[in-house]
C-alpha positions as CSV (number, residue, x, y, z in Angstrom):
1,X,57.4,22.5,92.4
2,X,55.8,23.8,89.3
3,X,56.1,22.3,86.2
4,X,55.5,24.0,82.7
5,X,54.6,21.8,80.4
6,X,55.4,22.9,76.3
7,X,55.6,21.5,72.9
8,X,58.6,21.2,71.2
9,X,60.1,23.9,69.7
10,X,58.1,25.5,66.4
11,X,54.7,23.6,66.9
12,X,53.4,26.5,68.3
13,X,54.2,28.7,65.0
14,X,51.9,26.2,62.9
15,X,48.4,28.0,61.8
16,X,46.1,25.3,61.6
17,X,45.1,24.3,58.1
18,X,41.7,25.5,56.8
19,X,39.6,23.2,54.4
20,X,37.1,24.2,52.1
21,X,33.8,25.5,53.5
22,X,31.4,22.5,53.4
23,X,28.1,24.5,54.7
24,X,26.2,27.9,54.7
25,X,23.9,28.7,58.0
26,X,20.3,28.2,57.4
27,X,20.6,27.0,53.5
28,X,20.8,23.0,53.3
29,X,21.6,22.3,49.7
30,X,24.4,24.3,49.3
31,X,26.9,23.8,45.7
32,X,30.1,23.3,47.5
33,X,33.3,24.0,44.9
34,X,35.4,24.8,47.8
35,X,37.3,21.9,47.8
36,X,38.5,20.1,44.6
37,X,36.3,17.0,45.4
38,X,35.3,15.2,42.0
39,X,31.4,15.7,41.2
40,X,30.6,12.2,40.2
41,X,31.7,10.8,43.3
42,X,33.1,7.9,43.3
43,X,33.2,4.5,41.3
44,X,30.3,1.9,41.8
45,X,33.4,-0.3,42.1
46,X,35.4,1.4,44.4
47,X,31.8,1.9,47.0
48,X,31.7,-2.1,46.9
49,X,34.9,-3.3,47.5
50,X,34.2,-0.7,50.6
51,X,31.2,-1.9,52.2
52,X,32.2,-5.6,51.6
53,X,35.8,-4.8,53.7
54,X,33.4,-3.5,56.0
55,X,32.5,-7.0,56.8
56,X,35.8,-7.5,58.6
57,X,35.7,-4.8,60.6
58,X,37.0,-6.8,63.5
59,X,40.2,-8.3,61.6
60,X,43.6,-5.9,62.0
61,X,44.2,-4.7,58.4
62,X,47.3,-5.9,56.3
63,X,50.5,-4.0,56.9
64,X,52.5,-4.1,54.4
65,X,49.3,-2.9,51.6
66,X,50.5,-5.5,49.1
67,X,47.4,-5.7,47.3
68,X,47.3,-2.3,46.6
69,X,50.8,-1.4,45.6
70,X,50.8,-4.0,43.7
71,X,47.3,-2.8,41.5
72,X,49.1,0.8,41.2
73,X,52.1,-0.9,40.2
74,X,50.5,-3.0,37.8
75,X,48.8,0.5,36.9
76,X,51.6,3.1,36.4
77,X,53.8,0.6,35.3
78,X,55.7,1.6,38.5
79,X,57.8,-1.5,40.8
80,X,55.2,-2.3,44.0
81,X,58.5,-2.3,45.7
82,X,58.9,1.2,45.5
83,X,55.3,2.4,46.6
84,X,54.3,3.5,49.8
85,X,50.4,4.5,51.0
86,X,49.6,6.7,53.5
87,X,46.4,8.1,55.3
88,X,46.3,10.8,52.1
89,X,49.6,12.1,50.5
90,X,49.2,14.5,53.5
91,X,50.6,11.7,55.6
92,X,53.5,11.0,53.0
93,X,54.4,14.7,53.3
94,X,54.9,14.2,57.1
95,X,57.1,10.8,56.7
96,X,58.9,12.8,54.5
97,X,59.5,15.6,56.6
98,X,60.1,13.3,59.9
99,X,62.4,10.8,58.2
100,X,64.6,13.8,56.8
101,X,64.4,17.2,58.2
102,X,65.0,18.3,62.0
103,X,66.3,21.0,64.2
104,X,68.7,22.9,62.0
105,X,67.4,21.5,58.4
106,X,65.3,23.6,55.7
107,X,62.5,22.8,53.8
108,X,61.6,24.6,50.7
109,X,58.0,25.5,49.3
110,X,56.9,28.3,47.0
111,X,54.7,31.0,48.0
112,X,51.3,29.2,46.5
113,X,52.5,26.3,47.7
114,X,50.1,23.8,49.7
115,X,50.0,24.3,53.0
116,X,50.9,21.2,54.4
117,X,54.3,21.7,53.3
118,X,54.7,24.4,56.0
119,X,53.1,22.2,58.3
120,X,54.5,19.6,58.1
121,X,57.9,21.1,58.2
122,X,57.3,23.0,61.6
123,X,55.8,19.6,63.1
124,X,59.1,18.2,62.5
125,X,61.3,20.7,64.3
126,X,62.9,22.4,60.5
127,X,62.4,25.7,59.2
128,X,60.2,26.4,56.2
129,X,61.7,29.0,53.6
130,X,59.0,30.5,51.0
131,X,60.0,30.9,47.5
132,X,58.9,33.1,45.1
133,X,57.0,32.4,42.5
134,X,56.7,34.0,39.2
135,X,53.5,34.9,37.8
136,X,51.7,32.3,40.3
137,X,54.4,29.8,38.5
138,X,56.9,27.7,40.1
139,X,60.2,29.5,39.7
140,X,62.6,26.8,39.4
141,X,65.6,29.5,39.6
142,X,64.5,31.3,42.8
143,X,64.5,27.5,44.3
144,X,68.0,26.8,43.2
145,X,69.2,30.5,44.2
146,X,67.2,29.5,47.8
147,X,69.3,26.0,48.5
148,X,71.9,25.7,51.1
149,X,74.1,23.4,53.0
150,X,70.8,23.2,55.3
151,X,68.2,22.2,52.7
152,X,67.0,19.0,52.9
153,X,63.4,18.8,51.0
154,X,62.1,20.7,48.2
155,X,58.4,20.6,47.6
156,X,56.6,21.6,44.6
157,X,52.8,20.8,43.5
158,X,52.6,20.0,39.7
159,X,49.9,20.7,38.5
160,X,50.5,23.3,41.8
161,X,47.6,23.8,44.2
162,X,45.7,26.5,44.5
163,X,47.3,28.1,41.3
164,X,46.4,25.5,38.5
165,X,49.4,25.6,37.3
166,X,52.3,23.4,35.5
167,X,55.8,23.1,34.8
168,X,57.2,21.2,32.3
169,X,59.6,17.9,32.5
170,X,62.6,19.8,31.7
171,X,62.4,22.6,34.1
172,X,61.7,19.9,36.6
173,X,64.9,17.6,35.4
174,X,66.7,21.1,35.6
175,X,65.6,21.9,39.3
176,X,66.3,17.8,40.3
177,X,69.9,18.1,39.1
178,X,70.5,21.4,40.2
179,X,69.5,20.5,43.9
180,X,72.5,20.1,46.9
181,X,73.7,16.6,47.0
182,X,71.7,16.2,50.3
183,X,68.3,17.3,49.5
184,X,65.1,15.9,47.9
185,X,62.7,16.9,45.7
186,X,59.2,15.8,46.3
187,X,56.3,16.5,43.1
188,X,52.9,16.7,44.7
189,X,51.1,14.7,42.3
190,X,47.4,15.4,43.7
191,X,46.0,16.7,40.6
192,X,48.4,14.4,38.0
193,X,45.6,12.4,36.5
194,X,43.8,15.6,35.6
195,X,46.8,16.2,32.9
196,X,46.5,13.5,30.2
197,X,49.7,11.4,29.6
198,X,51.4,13.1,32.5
199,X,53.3,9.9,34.8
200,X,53.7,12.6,37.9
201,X,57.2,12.4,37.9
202,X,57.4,8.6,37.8
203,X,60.7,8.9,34.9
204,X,62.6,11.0,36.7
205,X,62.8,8.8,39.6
206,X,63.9,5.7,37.6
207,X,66.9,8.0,36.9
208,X,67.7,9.9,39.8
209,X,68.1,8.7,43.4
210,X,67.1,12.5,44.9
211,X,63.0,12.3,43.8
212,X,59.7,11.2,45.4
213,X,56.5,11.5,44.1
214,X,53.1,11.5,45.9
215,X,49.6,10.9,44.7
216,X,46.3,10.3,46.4
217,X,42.9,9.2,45.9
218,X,41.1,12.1,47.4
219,X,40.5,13.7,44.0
220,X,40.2,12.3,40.1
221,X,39.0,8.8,42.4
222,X,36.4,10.3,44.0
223,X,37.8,8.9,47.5
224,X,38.4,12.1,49.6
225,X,36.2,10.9,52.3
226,X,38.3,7.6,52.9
227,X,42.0,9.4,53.1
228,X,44.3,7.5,50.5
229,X,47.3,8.5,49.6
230,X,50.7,7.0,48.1
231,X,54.1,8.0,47.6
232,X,57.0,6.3,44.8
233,X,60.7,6.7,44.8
234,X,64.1,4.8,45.0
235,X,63.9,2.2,47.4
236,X,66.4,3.8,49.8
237,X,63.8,6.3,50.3
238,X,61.0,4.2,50.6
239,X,62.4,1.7,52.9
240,X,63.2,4.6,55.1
241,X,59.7,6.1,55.3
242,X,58.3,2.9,56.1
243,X,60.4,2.8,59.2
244,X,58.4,5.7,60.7
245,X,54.9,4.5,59.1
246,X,52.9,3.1,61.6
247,X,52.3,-0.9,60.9
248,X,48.1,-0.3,61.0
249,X,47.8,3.4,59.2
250,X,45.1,1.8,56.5
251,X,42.2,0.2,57.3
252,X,41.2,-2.6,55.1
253,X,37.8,-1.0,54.1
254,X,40.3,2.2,53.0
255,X,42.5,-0.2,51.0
256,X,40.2,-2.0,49.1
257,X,38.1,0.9,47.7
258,X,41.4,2.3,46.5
259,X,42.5,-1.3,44.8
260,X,39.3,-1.1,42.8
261,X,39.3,2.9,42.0
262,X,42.8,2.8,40.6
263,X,41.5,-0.3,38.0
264,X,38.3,1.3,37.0
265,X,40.7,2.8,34.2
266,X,37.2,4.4,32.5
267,X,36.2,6.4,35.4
268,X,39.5,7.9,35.2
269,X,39.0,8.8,31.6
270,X,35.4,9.4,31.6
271,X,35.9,12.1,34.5
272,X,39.2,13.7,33.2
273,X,37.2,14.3,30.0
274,X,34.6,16.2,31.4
275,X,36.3,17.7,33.8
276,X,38.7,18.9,30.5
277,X,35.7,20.1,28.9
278,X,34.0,21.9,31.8
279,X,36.9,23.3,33.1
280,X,37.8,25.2,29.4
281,X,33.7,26.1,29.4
282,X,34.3,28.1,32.7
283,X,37.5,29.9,32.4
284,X,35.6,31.2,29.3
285,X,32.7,32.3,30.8
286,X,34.4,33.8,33.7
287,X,37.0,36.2,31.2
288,X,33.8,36.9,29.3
289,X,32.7,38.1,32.5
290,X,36.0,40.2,33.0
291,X,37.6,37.8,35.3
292,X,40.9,36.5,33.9
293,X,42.4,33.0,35.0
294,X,45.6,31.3,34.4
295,X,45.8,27.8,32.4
296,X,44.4,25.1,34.6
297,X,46.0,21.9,34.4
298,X,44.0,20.4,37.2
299,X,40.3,20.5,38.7
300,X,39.6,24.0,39.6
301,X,40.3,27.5,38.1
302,X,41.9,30.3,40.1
303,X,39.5,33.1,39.2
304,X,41.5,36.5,39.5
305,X,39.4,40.0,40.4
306,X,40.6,43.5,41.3
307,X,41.2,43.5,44.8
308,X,40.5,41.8,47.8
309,X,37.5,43.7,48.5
310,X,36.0,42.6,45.5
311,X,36.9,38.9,46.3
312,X,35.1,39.3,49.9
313,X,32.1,40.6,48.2
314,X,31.9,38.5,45.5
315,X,32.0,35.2,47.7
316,X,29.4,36.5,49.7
317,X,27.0,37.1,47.4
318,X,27.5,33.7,45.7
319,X,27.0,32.4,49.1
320,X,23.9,34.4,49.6
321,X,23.5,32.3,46.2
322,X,24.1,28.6,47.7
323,X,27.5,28.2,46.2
324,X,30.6,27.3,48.2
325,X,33.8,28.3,46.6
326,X,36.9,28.8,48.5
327,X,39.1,32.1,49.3
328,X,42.8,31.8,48.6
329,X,44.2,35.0,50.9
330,X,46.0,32.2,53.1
331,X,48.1,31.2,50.0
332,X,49.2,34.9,49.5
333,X,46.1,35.4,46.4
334,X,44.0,37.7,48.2
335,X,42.4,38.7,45.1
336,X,41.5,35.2,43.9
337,X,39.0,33.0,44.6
338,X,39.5,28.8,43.7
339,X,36.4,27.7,42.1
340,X,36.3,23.5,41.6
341,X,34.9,22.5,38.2
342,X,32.1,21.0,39.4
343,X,29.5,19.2,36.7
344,X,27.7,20.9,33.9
345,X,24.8,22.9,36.4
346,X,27.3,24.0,38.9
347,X,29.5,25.2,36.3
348,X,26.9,27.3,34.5
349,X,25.7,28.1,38.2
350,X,28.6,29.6,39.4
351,X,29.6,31.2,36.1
352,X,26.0,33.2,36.0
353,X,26.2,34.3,39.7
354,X,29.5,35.9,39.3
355,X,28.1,37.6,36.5
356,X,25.3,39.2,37.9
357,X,27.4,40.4,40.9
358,X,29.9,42.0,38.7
359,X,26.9,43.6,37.2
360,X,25.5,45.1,39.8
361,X,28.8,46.1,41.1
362,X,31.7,47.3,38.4
């Protein structure tokens, strides 16, 4: 008898996600701004408290992370009670989308909106419905007028990913209340520390019992290598997603290089500065260039140019140029290219390249 073996249903309609380009054949010491890391790496503290866990290599890990809810607790001013950590927020996102969506459920996302989101949706066995978004900004109307009996999550980046863009608290209060008694809202928080005096979402959730917020270390913390991410909401939630963590998902090394990043409260400040400053310096020189962008609120600027053919030229030649950058046409912006504030160099590298090709080409 022959036996077909197959996935479940919809894991088969999931494109496989696409980082950031990390190399270009036959040039070594390529710029890479293709993926939102943090230029100055990561804290002397945070590398320590890493290769000293590294000592205990052969002990299981803790499993319940106290250590380090309780340091992003102490923090945020957030209860440790309340805080999950995960291999990234990416891995929150999929406890979110196991724990409450299914066969039959709907997950909302805007069109922008990070991929994952789809991803994780289809891995579950629910069905992903794309929002529109107005002017590459989350349309909190179009969300509301997209809810049904069937929607159980509602995902929004803020500051949103690959857009750079924001909402403010009271939209987000409006699109909280105006959600269907059954459904969640979940702020993507990636890019939160980037925004100064910004708590993520952390005050609407110690008023509503329909928010979660996730965060990670991948980016302001320098930490994208180690895959750190956490998640906060009402304890209901919380207590239900850790029913479907697994009991080892950190390492030890991972959790003690994020205790000490998320204390080294200067870093934080030092590098949200700069990257503030450096950010404004290159959405200037771009328009002076002729390439608009929206208002960044996080590490990157979306660089907009005429058409997509323009965009495929233009990232060749910086490539041809040693600079990594990253195409957007997967997020429904084939005429933008992302472009990560990198330090001072890079910036100025990037911003002159650009130039020269429009130059040679408009």
């Amino acid at each position: 008898m022959t036996r077909v073996i197959e996935p479940q249903p919809k894991i088969l309609d999931i494109t496989l996600y696409q980082g950031g380009e990390s190399q270009i054949a036959g040039q070594g010491n390529a710029v890479k701004l293709s993926s939102n890391e943090n230029p100055f790496g990561t804290p002397d503290g945070a590398k320590a408290a890493y290769t000293k866990a590294a000592h205990q290599l052969h002990r299981y890990p803790n499993t319940d992370h106290g250590a380090l809810r309780q340091a992003i607790g102490d923090v945020h001013g957030l209860d440790p009670r309340q805080i999950i950590v995960g291999v990234g927020s990416d891995e929150i996102i999929t406890f979110l989308c196991q724990a409450y969506a299914g066969v039959g459920d709907e997950v909302i996302h805007t069109e922008h909106g990070f991929s994952m989101y789809r991803i994780s949706t289809l891995a579950a066995g629910a069905t992903p419905v794309c929002v529109p978004e107005r002017e590459r900004v989350v349309d909190v109307d179009a969300i509301l007028a997209a809810c049904t009996e069937k929607t159980k999550i509602v995902f929004i980046a803020n500051p949103a990913n690959p857009t750079g863009t924001m909402v403010g608290q009271r939209e987000v209060s409006r699109l909280a209340d105006g959600l269907p008694p059954q459904a969640i809202l979940v702020l993507d928080g990636a890019y939160a520390e980037y925004v100064e005096a910004f708590d993520g979402g952390a005050a609407l959730i110690e008023t509503r019992d329909n928010v979660v917020m996730t965060r990670t270390f991948s980016k302001i913390y320098g930490l994208g290598g180690a895959r750190i991410g956490w998640g906060y909401g009402p304890q209901e939630i919380i207590d239900t997603l850790n029913r479907v963590r697994g009991p080892f998902n950190m390492s030890e090394p991972q959790l003690a290089a994020a205790e000490a990043a998320v204390k080294d409260r200067d870093w934080v400040e030092k590098c949200r500065e700069e990257n503030t400053r450096l950010r404004a310096w290159l959405a200037e020189a771009l328009m002076e260039h002729g390439v608009p962008s929206d208002t960044s609120c996080a590490n990157f600027i979306l660089a907009r140019f005429i058409d997509a053919v323009e965009v495929e030229n233009c990232d060749a030649f910086l490539k041809s140029n040693g600079l990594l950058v990253r195409r957007v046409a997967g997020y429904g912006l084939p005429n933008c290219l992302r472009i990560t504030v990198g330090d001072e160099s890079s910036c100025r590298r990037v911003a002159h390249t650009i130039g020269q090709f429009l130059e040679q080409t408009r």
